[in-house]
Every structure is written in C-alpha cells, then in structure tokens.
C-alpha positions in Angstrom: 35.0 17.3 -27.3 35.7 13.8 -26.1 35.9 14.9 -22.5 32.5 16.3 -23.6 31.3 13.0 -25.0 32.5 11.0 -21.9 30.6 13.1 -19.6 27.3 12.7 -21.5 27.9 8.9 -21.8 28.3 8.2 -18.1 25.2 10.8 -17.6 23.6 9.1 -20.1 24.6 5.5 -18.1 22.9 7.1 -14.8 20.4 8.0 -16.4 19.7 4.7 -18.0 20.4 3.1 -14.7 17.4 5.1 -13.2 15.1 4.1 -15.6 15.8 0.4 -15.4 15.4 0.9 -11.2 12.7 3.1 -11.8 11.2 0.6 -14.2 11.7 -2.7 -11.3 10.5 -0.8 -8.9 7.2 0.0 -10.9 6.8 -3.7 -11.9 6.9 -4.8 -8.2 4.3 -2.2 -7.2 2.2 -3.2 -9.9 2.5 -6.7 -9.0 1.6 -5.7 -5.3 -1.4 -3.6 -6.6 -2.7 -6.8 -8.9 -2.6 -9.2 -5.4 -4.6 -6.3 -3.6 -7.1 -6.3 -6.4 -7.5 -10.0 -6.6 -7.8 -10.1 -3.0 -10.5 -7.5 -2.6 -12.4 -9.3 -5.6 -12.1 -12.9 -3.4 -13.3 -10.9 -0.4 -16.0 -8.9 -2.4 -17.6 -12.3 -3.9 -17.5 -13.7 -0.5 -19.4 -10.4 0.5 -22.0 -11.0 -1.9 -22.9 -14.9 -0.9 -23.3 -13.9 2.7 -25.7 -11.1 2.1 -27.2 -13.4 -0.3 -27.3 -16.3 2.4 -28.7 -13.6 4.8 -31.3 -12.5 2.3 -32.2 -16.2 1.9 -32.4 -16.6 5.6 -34.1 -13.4 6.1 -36.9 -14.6 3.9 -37.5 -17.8 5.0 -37.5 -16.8 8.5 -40.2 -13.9 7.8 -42.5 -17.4 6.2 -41.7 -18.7 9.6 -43.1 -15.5 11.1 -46.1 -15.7 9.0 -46.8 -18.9 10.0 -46.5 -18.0 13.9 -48.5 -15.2 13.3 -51.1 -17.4 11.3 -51.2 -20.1 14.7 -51.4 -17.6 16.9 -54.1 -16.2 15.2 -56.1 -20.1 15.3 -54.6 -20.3 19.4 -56.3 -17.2 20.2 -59.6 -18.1 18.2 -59.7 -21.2 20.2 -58.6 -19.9 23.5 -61.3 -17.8 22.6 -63.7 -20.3 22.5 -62.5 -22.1 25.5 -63.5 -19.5 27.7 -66.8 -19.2 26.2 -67.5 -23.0 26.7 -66.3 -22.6 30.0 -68.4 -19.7 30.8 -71.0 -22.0 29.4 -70.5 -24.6 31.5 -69.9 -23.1 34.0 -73.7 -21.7 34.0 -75.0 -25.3 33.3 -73.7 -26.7 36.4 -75.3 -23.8 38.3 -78.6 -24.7 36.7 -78.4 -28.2 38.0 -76.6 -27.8 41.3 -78.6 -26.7 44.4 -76.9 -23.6 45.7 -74.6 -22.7 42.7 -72.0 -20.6 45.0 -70.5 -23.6 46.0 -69.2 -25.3 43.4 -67.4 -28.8 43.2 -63.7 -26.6 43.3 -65.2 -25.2 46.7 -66.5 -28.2 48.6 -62.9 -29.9 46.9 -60.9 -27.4 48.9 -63.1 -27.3 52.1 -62.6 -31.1 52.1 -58.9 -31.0 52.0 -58.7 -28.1 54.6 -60.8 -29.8 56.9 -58.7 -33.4 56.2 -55.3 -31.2 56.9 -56.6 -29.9 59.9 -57.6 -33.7 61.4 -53.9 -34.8 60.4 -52.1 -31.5 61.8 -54.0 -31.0 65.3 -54.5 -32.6 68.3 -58.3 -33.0 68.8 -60.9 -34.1 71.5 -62.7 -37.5 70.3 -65.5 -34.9 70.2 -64.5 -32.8 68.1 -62.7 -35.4 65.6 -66.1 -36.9 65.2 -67.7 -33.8 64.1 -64.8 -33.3 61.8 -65.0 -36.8 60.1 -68.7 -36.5 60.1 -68.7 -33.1 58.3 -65.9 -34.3 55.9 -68.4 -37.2 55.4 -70.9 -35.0 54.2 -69.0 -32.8 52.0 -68.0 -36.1 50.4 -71.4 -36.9 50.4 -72.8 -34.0 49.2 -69.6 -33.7 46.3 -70.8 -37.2 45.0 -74.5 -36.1 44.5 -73.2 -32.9 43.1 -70.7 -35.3 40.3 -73.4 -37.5 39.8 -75.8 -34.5 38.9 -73.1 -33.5 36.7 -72.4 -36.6 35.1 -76.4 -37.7 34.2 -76.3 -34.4 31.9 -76.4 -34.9 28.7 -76.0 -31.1 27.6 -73.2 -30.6 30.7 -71.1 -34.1 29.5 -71.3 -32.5 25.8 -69.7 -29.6 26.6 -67.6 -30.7 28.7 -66.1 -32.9 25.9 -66.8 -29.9 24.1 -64.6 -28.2 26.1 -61.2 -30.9 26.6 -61.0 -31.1 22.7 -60.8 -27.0 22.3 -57.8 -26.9 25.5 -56.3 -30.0 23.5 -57.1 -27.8 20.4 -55.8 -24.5 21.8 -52.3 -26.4 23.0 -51.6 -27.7 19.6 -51.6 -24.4 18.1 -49.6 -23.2 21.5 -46.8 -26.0 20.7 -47.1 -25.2 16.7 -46.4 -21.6 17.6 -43.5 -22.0 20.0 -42.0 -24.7 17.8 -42.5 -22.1 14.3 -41.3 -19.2 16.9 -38.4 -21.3 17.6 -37.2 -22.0 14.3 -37.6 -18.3 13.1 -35.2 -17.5 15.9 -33.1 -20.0 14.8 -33.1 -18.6 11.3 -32.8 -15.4 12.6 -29.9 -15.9 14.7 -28.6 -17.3 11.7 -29.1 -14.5 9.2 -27.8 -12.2 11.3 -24.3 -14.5 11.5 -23.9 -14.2 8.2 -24.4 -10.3 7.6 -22.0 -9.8 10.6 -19.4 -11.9 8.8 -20.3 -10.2 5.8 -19.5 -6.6 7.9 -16.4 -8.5 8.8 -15.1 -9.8 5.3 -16.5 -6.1 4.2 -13.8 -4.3 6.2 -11.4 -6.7 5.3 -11.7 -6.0 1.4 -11.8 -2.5 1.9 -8.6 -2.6 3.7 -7.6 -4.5 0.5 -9.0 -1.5 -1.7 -6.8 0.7 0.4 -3.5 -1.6 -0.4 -4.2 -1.3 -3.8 -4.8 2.3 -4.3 -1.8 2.8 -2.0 0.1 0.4 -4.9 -1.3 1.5 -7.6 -0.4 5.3 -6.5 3.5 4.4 -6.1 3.7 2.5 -9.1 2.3 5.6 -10.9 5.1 7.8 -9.4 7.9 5.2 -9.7 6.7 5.2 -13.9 6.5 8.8 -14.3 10.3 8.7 -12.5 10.8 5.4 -15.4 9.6 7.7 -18.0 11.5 11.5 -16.9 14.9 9.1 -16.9 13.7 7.0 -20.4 13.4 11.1 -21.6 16.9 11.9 -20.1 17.9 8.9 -21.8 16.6 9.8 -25.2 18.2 13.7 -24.6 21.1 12.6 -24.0 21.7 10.3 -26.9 20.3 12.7 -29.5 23.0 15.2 -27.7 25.6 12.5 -28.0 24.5 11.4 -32.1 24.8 15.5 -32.9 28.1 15.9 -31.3 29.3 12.4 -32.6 27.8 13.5 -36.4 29.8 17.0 -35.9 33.2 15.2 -34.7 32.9 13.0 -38.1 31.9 16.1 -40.2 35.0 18.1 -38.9 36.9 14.9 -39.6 35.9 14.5 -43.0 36.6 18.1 -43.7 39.7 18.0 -42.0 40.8 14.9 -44.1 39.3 16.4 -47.5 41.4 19.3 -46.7 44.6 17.7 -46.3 44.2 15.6 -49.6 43.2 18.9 -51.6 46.3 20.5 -50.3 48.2 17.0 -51.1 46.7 17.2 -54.7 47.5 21.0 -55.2 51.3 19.9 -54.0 50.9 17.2 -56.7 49.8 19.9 -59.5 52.2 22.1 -58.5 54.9 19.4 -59.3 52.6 18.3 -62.5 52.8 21.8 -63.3 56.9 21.8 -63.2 57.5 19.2 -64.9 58.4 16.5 -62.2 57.3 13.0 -63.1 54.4 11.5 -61.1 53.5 8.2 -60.2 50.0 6.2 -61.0 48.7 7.2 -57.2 49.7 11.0 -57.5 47.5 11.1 -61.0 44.6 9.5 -59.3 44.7 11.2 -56.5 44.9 14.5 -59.1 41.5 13.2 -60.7 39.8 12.7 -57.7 40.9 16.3 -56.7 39.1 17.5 -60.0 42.6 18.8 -61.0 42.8 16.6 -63.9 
C-alpha cells in the first residue's frame, strides 16, 4: 500500500503542478484580454468624438449651404434685374439716337478699326486724308451721340440704376463664392474626421478581435486549471481513504496484539503466577478484569 500511496502522491504533485501552470497561464491571458478591452474602449471613445466632430461639421457646413443657396437666390434676382435695366436702356438710347443700329459700342469699334488700319498700312496722302477725316466724323458723330446720352435725365437714371444693381449683383457673387468656399472648407473637414474615424474604427475592431482571441484561450487554459484542481481533489480523497484504511488496519492490528497480550496475561492470572501493576492494567483495559 505504500508503493500505492507514493504513486498517487507524485500523480497527485503533477496534477497540482498543472493546475498552478494552467492557472498562470489563464492569468496572463486574462491580463492580455483586459489590455485588448481597454484598448478597444480608448479607440471606441475616440470613434465617437470624430463622428461627433463630423456631425458638428456636417451641420454647420449644411448652414453654410443654406446661406449660398439664400445669395445665390438674391445674385440671380439682381442679375435678373440687371438685364432688364439693361434691356431698358438699351431701348432709351434708341429712342434718342438717330439711327439706333449703330450704337456707341459700334461707331467705338469702327473708330479703332479704322485708327489700326492708319497705324498698320502704308497709305496714299489721299487716302490717309479720307481716313482721318472719316475717323473725325465718327468722333464727331460719337460725341453728339454721348452728349445726347448724357442730357437725359431718364437714360442717366437708369444708367445709375443700372451700376448699383452690377455692384449689387457682385456682392452677392463674392458673398456666394466666399460662403461656397468655407462650406468646402468645412466639408473637406468633416469628411477628415469620419475617415479617421473609419481608420481608428478598424483599429478597435482589430482590438475586439485580440480580445476575443484572449478571452477564448484564457477560457480553455481555466477549464485545463479546473479538470487538474478536480484531479487534484480525486486524488487526495483517494489518498485520505487509503491513508484512513492503513490507520484502521493498524489500530486493529495493534488492538489485536494487546488482546492476545492480555489473554497471555489471564492465562498466567488464571495459574496462579504473580503479575505486576502494568500486566493488571493492561488486564482492565482488556475487559478481563
């Protein structure tokens, strides 16, 4: 039986030994899973103030895009007048100039064509002096035409008219490319922030895959932990019942010999022999007495 006890013991040790590896091993993956998780918590949060910075950026650009809309909306109502005024003037100055085909623009440009050609080619005096004398005229006949122009009242009104709704018209034009501006601005911005928020997104998932990855081995090295604690437990209940069995057949063993020692000592009671103070108590205790 004592081979029998060593055995158990040093399976019992193995067993033990297990558990405790089992049981570090466990601990380390656990520790390994709670870094993953605080990790993918970190880059969750993070997560969450981008979109929210996007969203913030994404709303403030769309009042951006209101307002472009709401200029564009006053441009085009003033372009829109523009042309009407134009149109309007336009028809005054053929009301007061003789001949309304040719306009100032016209004789303008027939004045410089005919100035380019005296500069350009080679001319007879003849022909030079028709050429200044008809540029003459046109210049002539442009001054009568400004100065018909400029003496009315209704044509100098709405051609004042007319300068304040292009002045008009650009503001708007500048309000709307500097409101467009900043809305791409903004939006250039917002969509920074949910790429990074993609990016910081992929890195916390990888993180949620670490930690299920941890969390999964530490599972199986505590289930090994706990199948050697059991072995453990076995073995030491195994061990107690044999050890409780060796000390039973021990005590039997040793009440047997001191029964047979006391009936040696009646026997010799029995006959007469004298016994000493130890042989009568060890009679009593026997019962024999």
């Amino acid at each position: 039986m004592t081979e029998l006890l060593e055995e158990l013991e040093e399976k019992k040790d193995k067993a033990n030994y297990r558990a405790e590896k089992y049981k570090r091993l466990r601990n380390g993956k656990n520790d390994d899973a709670n870094k993953w998780v605080e990790k993918r918590d970190r880059l969750n949060a993070e997560v969450r103030e981008l979109i929210e910075k996007g969203n913030e950026l994404k709303e403030e650009r769309n009042g951006f895009n209101e307002k472009v809309q709401e200029y564009k909306e006053k441009r085009n109502e003033m372009n829109k007048k523009v042309n009407e005024l134009s149109k309007k003037l336009e028809r005054e100055k053929n009301k007061v100039l003789p001949d309304g085909n040719r306009t100032i623009k016209k004789i303008e440009k027939e004045i410089e064509e005919l100035e380019f050609k005296q500069m350009t080619n080679v001319l007879s005096s003849e022909k030079e002096k028709e050429l200044v004398d008809k540029i003459s005229d046109l210049k002539q006949e442009l001054d009568k035409r400004r100065k018909l122009i400029e003496e009315n009242e209704l044509i100098c009104e709405l051609s004042s008219e007319l300068e304040e709704a292009k002045e008009e018209a650009e503001k708007y034009h500048d309000k709307v490319s500097e409101l467009a501006e900043g809305a791409q601005e903004l939006h250039d911005k917002m969509l920074e922030n949910y790429q990074k928020a993609d990016e910081v997104r992929t890195r916390a998932d990888e993180a949620q895959e670490n930690f299920l990855k941890a969390k999964k081995k530490a599972d199986e090295y505590h289930e090994k932990h706990i199948e050697a604690v059991n072995e453990v437990q076995d073995y030491s209940k195994i061990i107690s019942g044999l050890k409780n069995k060796q000390r039973k057949a021990k005590r039997k063993k040793e009440e047997s010999k001191a029964q047979k020692e006391a009936k040696d000592l009646y026997d010799k009671f029995k006959k007469g022999e004298k016994l000493g103070t130890e042989d009568i108590m060890t009679l009593q205790k026997a019962g024999l007495l």
